[in-house]
N, C-alpha and C positions, 0 to 999 in steps of 0.2 A: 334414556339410559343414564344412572347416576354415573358422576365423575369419582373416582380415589386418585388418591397417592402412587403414582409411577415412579418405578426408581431404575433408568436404565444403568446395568451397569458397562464397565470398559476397564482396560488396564489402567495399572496404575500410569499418573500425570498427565492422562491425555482426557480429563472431564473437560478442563474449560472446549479444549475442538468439538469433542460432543455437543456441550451447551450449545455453540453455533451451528454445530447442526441440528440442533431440535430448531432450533428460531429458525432456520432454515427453511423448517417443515411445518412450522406454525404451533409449537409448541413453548410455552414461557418457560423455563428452569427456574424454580426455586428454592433452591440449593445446590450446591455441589460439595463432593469429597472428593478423596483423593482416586477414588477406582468407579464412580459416579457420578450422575446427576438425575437430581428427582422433580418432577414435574408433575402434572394433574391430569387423568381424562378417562375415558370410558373403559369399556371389553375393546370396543369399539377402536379407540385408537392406541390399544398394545398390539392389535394386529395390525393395525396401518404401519406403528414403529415396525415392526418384526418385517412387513418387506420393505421399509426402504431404509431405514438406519444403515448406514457405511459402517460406521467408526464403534458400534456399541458392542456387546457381548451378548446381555440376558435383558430382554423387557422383565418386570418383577410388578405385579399388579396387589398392591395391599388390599387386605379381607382383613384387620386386626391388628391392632397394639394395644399391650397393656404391660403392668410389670407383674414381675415372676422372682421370687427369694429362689424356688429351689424347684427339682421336676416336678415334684407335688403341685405345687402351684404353677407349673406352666399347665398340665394335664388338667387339672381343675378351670382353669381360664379358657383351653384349649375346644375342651368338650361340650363347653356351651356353647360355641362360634356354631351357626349355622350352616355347619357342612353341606347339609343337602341339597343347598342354594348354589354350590358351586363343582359337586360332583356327581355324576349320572348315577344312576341305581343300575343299569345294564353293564354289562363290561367295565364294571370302574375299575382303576389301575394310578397307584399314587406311589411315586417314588418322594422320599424329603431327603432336602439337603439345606447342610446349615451353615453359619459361621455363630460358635459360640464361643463367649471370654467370662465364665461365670465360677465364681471361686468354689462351688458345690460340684460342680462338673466335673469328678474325675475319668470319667470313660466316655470319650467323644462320642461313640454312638447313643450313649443312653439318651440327650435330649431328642436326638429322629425317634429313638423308640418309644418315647414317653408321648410325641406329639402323633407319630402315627397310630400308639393306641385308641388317644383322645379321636384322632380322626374315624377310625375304625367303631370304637364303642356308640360315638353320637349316629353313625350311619347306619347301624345296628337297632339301636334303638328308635329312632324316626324310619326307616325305611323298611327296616325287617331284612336288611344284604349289609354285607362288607366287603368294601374294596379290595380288590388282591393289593399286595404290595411288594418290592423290590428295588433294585438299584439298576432299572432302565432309562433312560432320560429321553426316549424317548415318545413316552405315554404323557401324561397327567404327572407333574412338578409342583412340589410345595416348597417354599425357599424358608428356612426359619433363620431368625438372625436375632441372637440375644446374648448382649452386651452388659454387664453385670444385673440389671433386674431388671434394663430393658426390654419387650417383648416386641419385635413388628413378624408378621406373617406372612408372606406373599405367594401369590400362585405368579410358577413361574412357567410365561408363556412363551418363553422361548423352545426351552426343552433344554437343546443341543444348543448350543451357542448361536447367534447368527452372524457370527467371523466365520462359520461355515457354509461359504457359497454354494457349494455344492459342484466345483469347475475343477477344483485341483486333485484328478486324478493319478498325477505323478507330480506328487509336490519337490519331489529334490534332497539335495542335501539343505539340512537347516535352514527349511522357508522362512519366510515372514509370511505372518498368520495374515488374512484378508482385510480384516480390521484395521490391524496395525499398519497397512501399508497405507489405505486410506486415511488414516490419520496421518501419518506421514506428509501426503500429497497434498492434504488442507494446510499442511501448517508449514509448507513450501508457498512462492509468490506467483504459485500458474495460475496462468486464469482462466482454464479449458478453453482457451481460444488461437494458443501458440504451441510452439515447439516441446514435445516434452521426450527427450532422449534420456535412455535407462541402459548403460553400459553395466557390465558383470549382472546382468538382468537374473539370472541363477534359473530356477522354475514359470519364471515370467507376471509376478504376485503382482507389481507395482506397474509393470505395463498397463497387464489387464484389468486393473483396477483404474489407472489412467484411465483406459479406453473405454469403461463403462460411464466413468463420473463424464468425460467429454459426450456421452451419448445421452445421457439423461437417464438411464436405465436404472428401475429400481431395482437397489444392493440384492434382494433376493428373487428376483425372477427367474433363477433356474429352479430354485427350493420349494419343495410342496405340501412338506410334514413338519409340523410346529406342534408344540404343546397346546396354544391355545384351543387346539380341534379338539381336544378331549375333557373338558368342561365344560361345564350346563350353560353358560352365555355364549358361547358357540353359535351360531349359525351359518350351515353349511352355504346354504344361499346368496346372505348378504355378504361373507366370504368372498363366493367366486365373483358376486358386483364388481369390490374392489379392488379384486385381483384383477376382472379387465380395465376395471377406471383407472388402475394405475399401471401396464400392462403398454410398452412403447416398443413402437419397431425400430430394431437398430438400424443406424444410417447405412449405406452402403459405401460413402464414405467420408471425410473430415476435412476441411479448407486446410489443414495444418498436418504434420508427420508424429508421430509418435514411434520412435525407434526403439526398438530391445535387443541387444547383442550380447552375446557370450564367444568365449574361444574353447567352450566345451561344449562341442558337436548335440553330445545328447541332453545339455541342458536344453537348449534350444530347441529342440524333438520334443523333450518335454514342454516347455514353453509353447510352443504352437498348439502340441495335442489338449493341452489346458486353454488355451485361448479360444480351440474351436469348439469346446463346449460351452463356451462364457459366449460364444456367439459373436467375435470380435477378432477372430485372428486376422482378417481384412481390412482391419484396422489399423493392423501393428506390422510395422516394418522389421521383420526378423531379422539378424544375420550373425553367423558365424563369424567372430575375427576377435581380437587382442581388444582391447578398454580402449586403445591408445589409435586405432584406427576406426572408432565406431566412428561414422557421416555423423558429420555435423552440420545440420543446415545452415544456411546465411541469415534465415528468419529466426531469431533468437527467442526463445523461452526458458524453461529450467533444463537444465540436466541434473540426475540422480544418480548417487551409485553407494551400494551397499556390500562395501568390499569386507571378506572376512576380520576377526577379531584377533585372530594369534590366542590361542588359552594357554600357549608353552613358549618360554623364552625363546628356544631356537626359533618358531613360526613366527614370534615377533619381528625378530630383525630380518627374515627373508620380506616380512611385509613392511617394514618400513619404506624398501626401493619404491614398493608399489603405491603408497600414501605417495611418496615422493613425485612419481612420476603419473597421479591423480592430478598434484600440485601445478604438475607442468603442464597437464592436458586444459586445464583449467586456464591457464596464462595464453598458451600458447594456440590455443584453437576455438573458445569461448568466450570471447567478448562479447559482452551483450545480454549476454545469459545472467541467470541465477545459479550458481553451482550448490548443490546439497553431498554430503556425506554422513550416511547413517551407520556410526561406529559402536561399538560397547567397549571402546579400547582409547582412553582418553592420552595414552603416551602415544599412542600411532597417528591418533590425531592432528598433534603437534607437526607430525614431518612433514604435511601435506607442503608444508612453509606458504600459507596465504595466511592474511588477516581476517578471522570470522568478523561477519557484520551479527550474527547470532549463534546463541550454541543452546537449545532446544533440547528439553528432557522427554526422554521416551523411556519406557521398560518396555526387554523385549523375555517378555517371563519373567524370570528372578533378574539379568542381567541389566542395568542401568547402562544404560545409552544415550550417544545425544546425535540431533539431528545437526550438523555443522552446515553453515550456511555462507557463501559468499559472492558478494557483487564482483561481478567478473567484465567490468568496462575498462575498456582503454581510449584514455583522450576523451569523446566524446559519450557521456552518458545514454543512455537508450531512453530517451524522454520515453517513451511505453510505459516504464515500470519504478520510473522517479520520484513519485508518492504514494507508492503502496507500504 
């Protein structure tokens, strides 16, 4: 099976984590941007990315680049790609989606319509059928992306993103996407072998995502419907192989605590009934109470905490007590540890009153965040985590 151009993508600033997670997984990065990283390999291993990638969004499997002045010429370029090589003559079903920046382009759909004619007309012609099409994402994906005369094409074998686990049945108020929390947790100093307490835990995103990366569990073992199942290098067989080659039973249980607390009763109600689909609420140490009493073990690891942002001045200052008194939970009962806070609100930041040893860029959507990071010893350093 030939190798192409892979381009997984991820939000924006979090590619270099990506990159270490493809090396992770045996894959080189040869490049990266700012909302990606692209790599090399078969049909074959955009499905292997698609279940285990944590931290990515869309596998994108390139079929084509050339350049394009105008839609005339993407549709001319378009309709001689070997469509039939990559879409069924049965039930075919093509949805396109693009990012275009092309000074001819004034009606954002016309390049999807210009490339799904081209796709239409050559399946037409070679096959004697044409694909249905529409704006499902969850059939057959074609990714167009063309940058003033640049053309790349990719079938995208995602579909639906794969930041959807498929676990957060009661996601909350203003989750963090599954992606985003796993990248988060990689660019924290845990080293799945200690303590990972997750106070104002909200819907339970960053626990159970904890508890799967400590399990080894690939990122999509609950997920079963992907885009790459509806194109012609598909096979359904070697499929289900990999799906048991890579296919682990979760522990029953962990040498270490993984704690998630909330003091809103039905965060937590939600948090467990998400954790028991992810297969791990036996994992995670629930509990109802205040930030400021979550257990904190004596065996030191990271603690997390993703307290809200204030988007209105008055929410500001009621949250600054709370940054405050994160500051003092921090001093006062985490020695040893790593403290993280994952903010969009760089003045609330400030009140925490600790010294960042890092301040870490995240998007959490359009909103720029940072992950704040601090060594939390007193007197005696935690030789554990002294050179990481």
């Amino acid at each position: 099976m030939y190798k192409r151009t892979i381009l997984v993508t991820c939000p924006k600033a979090c590619s270099e984590i990506l990159a270490e997670e493809l090396k992770s997984l045996g894959y080189e990065p040869t490049s990266l941007v700012s909302n990606g990283v692209f790599t090399t390999g078969t049909y074959e291993d955009c499905i292997r990315l698609n279940l285990t990638l944590r931290t990515g969004l869309r596998v994108l499997w390139e079929v084509d680049n050339f350049m394009a002045r105008d839609g005339e010429d993407l549709y001319h370029q378009a309709v001689r790609m070997p469509w039939e090589e990559w879409i069924p003559e049965e039930d075919a079903y093509i949805s396109i989606v693009s990012s275009v920046r092309n000074d001819t382009v004034v009606n954002t759909n016309f390049p999807n319509l210009r490339l799904k004619d081209a796709i239409v007309d050559r399946m037409r012609e070679v096959t004697g059928d044409r694909p249905n099409s529409g704006n499902e994402r969850d059939r057959g994906v074609v990714f167009l992306y063309w940058h003033e005369e640049e053309v790349c094409i990719y079938l995208d074998t995602s579909g639906i993103p794969i930041s959807n686990r498929n676990y957060r049945s009661m996601p909350g108020a203003a989750p963090m996407r599954e992606n985003l929390a796993a990248s988060v947790i990689n660019a924290t100093r845990w080293d799945r072998k200690s303590t990972f307490v997750n106070p104002m835990c909200g819907s339970g995103t960053l626990a159970i995502e904890a508890a799967l990366i400590a399990s080894g569990v690939p990122g999509q073992q609950q997920r079963h419907e992907f885009a790459f199942q509806h194109f012609k290098p598909y096979d359904a067989k070697r499929y289900e192989e990999i799906r048991k080659e890579l296919r682990k039973r979760i522990p029953d249980s962990l040498p270490f605590q993984i704690i998630a607390s909330d003091i809103d009763r039905q965060a937590i109600r939600a948090a467990e009934t998400n954790a028991k689909k992810a297969g791990v609420a036996h994992l995670i140490d629930f509990r109802v109470c205040d930030f400021r009493e979550s257990p904190i073990p004596d065996e030191p690891g990271v603690i997390v905490l993703n307290p809200e942002y204030g988007e209105r001045l008055g929410e500001q200052r009621q949250l600054e007590t709370i940054y405050k008194a994160i500051g003092d939970l921090f001093k006062q009962s985490c020695q040893g540890y790593w403290g993280y806070i994952f903010t969009g609100n760089k003045t609330l930041g400030k009140r925490v009153g600790l010294k960042t040893k890092r301040k870490i860029e995240f998007y959490n959507g359009p909103i720029e965040c940072r992950l704040l990071e601090y060594e939390l010893y007193g007197g005696t350093r935690n030789p554990k985590y002294t050179n990481q």
